[in-house]
N, C-alpha and C positions, 0 to 999 in steps of 0.2 A: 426944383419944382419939376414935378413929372410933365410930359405933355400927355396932349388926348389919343395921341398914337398910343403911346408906355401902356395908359390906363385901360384903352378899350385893351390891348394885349391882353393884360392880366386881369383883368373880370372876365374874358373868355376864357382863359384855362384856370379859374378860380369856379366856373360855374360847368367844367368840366371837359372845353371844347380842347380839341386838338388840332395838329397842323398849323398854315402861314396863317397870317390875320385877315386874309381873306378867306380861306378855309373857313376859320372859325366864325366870320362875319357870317358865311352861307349856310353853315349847320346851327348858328343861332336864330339869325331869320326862318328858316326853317321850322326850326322849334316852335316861334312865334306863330306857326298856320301859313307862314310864305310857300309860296309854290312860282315853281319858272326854273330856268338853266342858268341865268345869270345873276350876278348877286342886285342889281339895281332892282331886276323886276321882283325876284323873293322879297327884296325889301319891301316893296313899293307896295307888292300885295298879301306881306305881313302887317304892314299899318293900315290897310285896308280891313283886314282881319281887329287888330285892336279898335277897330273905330272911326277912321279917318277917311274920308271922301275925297278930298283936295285932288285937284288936277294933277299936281304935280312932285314931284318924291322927294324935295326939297318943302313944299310947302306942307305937304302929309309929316314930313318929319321933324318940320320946326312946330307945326301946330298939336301934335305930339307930344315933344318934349313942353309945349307950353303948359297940356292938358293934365301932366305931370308936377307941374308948379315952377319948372323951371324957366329963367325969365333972362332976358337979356338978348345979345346977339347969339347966333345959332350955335358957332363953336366954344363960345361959354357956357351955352346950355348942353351942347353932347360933351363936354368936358363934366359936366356936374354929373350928368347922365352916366357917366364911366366909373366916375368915383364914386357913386351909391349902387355898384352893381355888386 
């Protein structure tokens, strides 16, 4: 079984990103409308961008992947989240 590491990898350079899986983390958030120097806040204010208010980049990201259909604890749901990218 893959973990969620394996999978986010390979959906980032399946959707065409390059470099570490940080890199790719930062040029995908990006993509999504994120803006900032570090990957928490691109994140934080690319799910801001899809739609999400939440205080906090943990609760923006689970409520997120909820808004998605995915359901369970958070890393079963960014696990499902990787494997349908």
């Amino acid at each position: 079984m893959s973990s969620t590491m394996d999978l986010r990898y390979e959906a980032l350079q399946r959707l065409g990103f390059e470099g570490t899986t940080s890199d790719m983390l930062l040029q995908y958030w990006r993509s999504q409308g994120g803006v900032g120097e570090h990957i928490n806040d691109v994140w934080f204010s690319a799910l801001g961008v899809l739609g999400r208010t939440e205080a906090t980049l943990t609760d923006r990201w689970y409520a997120y992947l909820a808004s998605l259909g995915y359901e369970g604890h958070v890393w079963d749901a960014e696990f499902l989240y990787w494997s349908n990218l």
